[in-house]
Residue frames as qw, qx, qy, qz and C-alpha x, y, z in Angstrom:
[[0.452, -0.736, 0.496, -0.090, -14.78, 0.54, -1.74],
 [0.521, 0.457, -0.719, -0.059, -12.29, -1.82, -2.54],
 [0.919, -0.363, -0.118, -0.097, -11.70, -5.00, -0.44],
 [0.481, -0.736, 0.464, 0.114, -9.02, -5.31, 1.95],
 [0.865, 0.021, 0.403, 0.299, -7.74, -8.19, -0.21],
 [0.570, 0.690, 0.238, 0.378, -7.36, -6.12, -3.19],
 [0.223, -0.943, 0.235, -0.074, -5.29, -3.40, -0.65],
 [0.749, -0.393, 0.474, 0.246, -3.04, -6.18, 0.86],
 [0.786, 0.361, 0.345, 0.365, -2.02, -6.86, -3.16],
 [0.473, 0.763, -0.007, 0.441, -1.34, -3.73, -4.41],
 [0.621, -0.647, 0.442, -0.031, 0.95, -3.37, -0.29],
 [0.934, -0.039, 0.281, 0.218, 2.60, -6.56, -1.83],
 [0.596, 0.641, 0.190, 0.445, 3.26, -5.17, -5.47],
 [0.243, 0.901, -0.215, 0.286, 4.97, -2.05, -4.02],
 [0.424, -0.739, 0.523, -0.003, 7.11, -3.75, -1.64],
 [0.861, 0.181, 0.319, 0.352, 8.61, -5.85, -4.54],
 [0.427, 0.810, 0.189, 0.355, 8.87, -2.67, -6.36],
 [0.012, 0.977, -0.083, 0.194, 10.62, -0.58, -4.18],
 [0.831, -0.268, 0.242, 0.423, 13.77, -2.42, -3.58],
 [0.560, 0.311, 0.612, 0.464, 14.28, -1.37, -7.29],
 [0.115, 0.879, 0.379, 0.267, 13.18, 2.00, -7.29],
 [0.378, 0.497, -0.007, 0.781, 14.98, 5.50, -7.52],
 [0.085, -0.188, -0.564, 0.800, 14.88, 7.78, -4.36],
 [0.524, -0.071, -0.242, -0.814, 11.49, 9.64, -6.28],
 [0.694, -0.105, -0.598, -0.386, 9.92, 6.47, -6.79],
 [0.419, -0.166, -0.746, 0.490, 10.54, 5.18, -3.12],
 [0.009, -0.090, -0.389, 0.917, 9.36, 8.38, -1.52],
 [0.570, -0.016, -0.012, -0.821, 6.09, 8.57, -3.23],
 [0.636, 0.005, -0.771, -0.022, 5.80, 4.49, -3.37],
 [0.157, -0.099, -0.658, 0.730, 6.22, 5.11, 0.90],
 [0.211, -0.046, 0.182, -0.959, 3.59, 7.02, 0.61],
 [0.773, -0.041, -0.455, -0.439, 0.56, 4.92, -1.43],
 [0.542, 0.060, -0.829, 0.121, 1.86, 2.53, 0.85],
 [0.015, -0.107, -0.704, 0.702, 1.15, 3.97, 4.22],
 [0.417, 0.024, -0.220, -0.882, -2.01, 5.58, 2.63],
 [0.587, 0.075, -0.725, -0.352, -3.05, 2.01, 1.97],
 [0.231, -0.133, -0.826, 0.497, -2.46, 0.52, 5.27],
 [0.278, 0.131, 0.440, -0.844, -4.42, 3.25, 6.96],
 [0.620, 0.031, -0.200, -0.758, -7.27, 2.60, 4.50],
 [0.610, -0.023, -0.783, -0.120, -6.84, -1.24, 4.76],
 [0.003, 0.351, 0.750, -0.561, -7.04, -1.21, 9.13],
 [0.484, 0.212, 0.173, -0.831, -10.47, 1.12, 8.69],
 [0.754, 0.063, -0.487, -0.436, -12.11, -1.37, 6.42],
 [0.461, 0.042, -0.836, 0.295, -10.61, -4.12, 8.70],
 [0.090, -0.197, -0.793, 0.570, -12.09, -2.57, 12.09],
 [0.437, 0.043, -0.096, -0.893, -15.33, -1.12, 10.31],
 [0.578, -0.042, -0.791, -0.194, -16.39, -5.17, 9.62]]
């Protein structure tokens, strides 16, 4: 399992990125992103 910390970064890194990014790249960028969250609260309320 990764560590929430190491979620929150790569959360960071695509919301620099997707200012900058092409409708594709946004839509699937949205995605990893929410993906992330969800995994990052479960680790968060599993502790």
């Amino acid at each position: 399992m990764s560590s929430p910390k190491n979620i929150q970064s790569l959360i960071d890194d695509i919301n620099q990125v997707l200012p900058q990014s092409d409708l594709a790249q946004k839509q699937v960028l949205e995605r990893v992103r929410s993906y992330l969250q969800t995994q990052n609260q479960e680790e968060q309320t599993a502790v």
